[in-house]
VEXTI-595083 format. One record per residue: x, y, z of N, C-alpha, C, O in turn; residue in one letter. Coordinates in steps of 0.05 Angstrom, whole numbers, padded with zeros to 5 digits, always signed. Atoms other than C-alpha are relative to their C-alpha. Example, Ala and Ser with C-alpha at 12.3 -4.5 7.8 and 13.67 -1.06 7.14 Angstrom:
+00018-00024+00000+00246-00090+00156+00018+00024+00000+00039+00024+00013A/-00016-00024-00001+00273-00021+00143-00015+00022+00014-00005+00044+00018S/
end
This chain:
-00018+00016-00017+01369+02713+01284-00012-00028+00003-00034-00036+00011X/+00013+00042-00001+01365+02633+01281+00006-00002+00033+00022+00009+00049X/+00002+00012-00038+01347+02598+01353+00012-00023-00010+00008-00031-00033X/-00013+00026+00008+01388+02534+01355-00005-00020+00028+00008-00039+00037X/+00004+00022-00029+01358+02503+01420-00008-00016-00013+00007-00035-00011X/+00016+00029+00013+01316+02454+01381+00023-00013-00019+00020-00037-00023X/-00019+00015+00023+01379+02436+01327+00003-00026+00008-00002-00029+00032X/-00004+00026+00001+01394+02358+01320+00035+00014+00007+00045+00035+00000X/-00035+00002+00000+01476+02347+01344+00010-00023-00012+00005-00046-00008X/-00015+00024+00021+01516+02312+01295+00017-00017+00018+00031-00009+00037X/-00022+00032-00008+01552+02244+01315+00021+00020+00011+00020+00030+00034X/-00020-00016+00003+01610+02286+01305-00001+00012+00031+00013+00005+00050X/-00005-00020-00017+01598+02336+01354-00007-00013+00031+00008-00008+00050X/+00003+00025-00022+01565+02280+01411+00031-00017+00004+00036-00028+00025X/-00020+00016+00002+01629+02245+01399+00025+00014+00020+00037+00002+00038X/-00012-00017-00008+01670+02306+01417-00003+00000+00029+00013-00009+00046X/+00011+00003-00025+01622+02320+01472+00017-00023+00016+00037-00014+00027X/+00006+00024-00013+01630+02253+01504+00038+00000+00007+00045-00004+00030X/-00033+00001+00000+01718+02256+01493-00003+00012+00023-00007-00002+00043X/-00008-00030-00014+01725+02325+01533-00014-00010+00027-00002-00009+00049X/+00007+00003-00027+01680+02303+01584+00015-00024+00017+00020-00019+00041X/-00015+00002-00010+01718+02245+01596+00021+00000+00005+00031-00013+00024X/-00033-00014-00009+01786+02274+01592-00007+00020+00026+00011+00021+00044X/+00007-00023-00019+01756+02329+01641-00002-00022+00025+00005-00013+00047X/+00005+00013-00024+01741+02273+01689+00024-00024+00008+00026-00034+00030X/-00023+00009-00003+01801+02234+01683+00023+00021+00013+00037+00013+00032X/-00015-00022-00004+01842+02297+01692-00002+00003+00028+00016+00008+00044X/+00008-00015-00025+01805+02312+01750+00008-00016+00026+00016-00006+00047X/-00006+00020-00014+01816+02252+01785+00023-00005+00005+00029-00013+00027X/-00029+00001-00008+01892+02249+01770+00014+00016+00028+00034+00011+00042X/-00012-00008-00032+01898+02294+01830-00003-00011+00023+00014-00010+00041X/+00012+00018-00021+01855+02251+01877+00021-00030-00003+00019-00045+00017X/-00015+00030+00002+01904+02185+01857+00025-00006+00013+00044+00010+00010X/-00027+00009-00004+01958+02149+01887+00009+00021+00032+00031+00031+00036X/+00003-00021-00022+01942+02194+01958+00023-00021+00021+00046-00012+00027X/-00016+00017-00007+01974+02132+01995+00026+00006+00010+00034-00006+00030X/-00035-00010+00003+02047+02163+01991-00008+00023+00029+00010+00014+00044X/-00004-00022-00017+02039+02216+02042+00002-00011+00027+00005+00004+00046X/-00025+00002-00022+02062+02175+02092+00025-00008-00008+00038-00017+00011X/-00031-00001+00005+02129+02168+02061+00006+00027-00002-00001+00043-00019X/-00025-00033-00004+02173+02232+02085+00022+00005-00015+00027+00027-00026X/-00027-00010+00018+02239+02219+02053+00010-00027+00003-00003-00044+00015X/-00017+00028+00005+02287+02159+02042+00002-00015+00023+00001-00039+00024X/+00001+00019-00018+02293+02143+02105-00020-00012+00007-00018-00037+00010X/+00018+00011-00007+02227+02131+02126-00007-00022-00027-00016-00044-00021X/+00005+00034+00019+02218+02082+02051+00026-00015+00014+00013-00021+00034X/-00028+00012-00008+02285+02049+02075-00023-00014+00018-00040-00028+00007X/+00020+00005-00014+02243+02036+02135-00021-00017-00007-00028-00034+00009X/+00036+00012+00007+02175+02010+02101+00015-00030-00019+00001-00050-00024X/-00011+00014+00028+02221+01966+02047+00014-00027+00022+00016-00049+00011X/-00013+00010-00017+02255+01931+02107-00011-00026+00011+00002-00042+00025X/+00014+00026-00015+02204+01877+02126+00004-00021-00005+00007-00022-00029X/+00002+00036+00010+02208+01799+02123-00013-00005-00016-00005-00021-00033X/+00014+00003+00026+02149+01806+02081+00001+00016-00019+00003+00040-00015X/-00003-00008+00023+02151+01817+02014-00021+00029-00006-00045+00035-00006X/+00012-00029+00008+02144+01886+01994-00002+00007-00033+00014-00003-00049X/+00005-00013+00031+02119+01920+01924+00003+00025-00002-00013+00038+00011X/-00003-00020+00001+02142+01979+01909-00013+00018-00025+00004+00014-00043X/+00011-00006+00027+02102+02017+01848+00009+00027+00001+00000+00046+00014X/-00013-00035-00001+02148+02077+01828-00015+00006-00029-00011-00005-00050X/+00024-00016+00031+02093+02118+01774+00006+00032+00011+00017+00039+00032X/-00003-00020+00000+02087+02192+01759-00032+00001-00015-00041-00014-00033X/+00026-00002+00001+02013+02220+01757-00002-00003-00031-00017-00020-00041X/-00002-00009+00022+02030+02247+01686-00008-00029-00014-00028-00029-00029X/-00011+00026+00019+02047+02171+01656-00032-00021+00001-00046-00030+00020X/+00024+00009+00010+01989+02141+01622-00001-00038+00010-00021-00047+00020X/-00001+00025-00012+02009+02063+01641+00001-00008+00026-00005-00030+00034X/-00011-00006-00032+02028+02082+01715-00045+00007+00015-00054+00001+00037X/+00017-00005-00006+01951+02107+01715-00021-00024-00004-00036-00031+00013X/+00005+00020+00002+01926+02051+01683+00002-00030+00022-00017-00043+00032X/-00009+00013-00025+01956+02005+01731-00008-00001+00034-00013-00018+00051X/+00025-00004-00024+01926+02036+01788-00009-00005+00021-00003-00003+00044X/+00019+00013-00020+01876+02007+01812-00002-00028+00007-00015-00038+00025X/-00008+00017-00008+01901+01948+01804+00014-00009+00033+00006-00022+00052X/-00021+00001-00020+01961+01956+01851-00019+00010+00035-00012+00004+00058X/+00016-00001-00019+01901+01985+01898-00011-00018+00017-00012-00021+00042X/+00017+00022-00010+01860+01930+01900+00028-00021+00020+00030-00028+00043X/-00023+00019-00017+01927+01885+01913+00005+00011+00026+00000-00006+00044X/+00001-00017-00023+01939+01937+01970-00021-00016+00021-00015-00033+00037X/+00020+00018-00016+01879+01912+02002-00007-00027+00002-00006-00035+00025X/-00001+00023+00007+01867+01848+01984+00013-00020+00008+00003-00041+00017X/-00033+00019-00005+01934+01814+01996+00006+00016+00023+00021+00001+00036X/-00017-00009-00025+01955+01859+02056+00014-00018+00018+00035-00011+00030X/-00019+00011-00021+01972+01800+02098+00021-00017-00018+00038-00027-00003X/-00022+00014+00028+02019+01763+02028+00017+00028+00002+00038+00025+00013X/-00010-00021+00013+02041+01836+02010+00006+00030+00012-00016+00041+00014X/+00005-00029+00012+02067+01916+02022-00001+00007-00011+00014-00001-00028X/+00005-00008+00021+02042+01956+01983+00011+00029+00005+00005+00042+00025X/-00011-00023-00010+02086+02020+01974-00008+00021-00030-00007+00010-00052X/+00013-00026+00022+02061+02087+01924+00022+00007-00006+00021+00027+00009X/-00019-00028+00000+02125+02125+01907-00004+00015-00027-00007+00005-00050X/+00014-00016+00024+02107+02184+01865+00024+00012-00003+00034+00029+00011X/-00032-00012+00001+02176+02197+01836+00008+00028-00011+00031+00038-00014X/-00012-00029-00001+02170+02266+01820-00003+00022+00027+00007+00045+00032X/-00009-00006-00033+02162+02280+01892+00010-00013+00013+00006-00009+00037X/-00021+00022-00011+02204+02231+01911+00024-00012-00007+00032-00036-00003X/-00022+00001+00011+02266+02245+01878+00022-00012+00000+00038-00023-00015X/-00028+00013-00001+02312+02227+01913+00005-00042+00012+00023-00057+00018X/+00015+00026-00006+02279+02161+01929+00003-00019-00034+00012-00042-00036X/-00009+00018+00031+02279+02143+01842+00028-00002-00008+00040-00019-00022X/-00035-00008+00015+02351+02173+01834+00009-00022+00016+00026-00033+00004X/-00020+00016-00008+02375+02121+01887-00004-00029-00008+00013-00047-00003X/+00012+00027+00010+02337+02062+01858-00001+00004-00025-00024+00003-00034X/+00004-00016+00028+02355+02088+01783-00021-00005-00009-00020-00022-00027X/+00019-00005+00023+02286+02099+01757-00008+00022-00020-00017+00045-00020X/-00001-00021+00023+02291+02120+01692-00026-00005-00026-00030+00006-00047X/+00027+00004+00017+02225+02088+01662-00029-00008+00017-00028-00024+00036X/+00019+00001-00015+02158+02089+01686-00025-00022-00017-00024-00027-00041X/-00006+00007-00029+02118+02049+01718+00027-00019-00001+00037-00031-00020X/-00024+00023-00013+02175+02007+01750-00010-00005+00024-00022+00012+00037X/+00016+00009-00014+02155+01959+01800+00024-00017+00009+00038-00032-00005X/-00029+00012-00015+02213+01936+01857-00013-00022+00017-00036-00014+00021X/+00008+00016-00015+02196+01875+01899+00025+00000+00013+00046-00006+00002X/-00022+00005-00019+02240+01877+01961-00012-00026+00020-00034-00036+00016X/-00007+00006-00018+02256+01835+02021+00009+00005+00024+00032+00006+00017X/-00021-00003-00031+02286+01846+02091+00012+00027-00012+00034+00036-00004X/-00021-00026+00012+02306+01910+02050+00012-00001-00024+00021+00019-00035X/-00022-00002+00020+02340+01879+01995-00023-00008-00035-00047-00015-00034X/+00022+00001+00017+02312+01873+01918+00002-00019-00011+00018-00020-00029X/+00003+00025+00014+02296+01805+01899-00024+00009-00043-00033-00001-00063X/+00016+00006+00031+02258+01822+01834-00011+00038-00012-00021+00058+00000X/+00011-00025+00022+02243+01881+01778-00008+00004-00021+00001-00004-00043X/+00019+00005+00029+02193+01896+01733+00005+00037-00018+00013+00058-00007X/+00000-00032+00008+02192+01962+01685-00032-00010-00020-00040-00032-00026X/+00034+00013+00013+02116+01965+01647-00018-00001+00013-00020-00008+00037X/+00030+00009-00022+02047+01963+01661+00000-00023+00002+00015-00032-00016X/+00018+00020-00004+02020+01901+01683-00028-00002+00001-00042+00019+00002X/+00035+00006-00003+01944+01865+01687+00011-00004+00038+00030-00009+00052X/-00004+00009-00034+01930+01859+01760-00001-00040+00000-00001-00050+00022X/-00004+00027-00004+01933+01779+01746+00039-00005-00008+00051-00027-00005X/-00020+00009+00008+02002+01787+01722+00020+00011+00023+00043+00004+00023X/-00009-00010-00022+02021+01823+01786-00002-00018+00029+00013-00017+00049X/+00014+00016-00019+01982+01775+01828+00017-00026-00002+00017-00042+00017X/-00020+00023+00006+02036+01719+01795+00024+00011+00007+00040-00006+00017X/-00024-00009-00018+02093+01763+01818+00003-00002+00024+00025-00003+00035X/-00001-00008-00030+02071+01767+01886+00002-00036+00012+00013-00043+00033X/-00004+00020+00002+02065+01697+01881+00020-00023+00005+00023-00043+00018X/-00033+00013+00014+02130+01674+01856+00024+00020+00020+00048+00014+00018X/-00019-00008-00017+02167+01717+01906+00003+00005+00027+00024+00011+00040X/+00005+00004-00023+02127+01715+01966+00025-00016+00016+00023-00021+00040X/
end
């Protein structure tokens, strides 16, 4: 019987290694993301949050959607950052159904900039957080 604790690991197989571990840690994290939302209850209470004088951002993503994740931490940082320019609103539209169905989102991310309630501006696509940072800008 061969011992293989001492064996050399091929590129190959380090390469592998190194994927899996970070898909395993990406994965893992998709549950920890975008926590934010759980104070939105149901339509009325976004109705509510969407309603202000200042300019609101709305980032409708689904954990699943690879650009929506990407995006992120962007829309995070802006969250904090800008709080007194910006809201910053999470909606996770597969728990928040009836929240995408009334604002037809049918592609993800999509990114609503309201007013007083109403929607001055709409994006569908990831963005860079500088190209988000020129939206908030231009519609402040």
């Amino acid at each position: 019987m061969k011992r293989f604790v001492n064996a050399p690991i091929s590129n190959a197989a380090k390469f592998i290694f190194s994927f899996l571990l970070v898909l395993g840690m990406s994965l893992s994290s998709c549950s920890n993301q975008k926590s934010e939302t759980a104070e939105l209850v149901d339509l009325a209470s976004f109705e509510e949050s969407i309603g202000d004088s200042k300019l609101t951002m709305v980032d409708f993503y689904a954990t699943w959607c690879g650009p929506c994740m990407q995006m992120d931490p962007f829309v995070k940082e802006i969250k904090l950052e800008k709080k007194d320019l910006v809201n910053v609103i999470q909606v996770d539209t597969d728990k928040f159904t009836e929240i995408a169905e009334k604002y037809q989102i049918d592609a993800l991310p999509t990114l609503i900039f309201f007013k007083e309630g109403k929607i001055v501006h709409r994006e569908v696509g990831g963005r860079s957080k500088e190209d988000l940072l020129k939206l908030i800008e231009q519609f402040r």
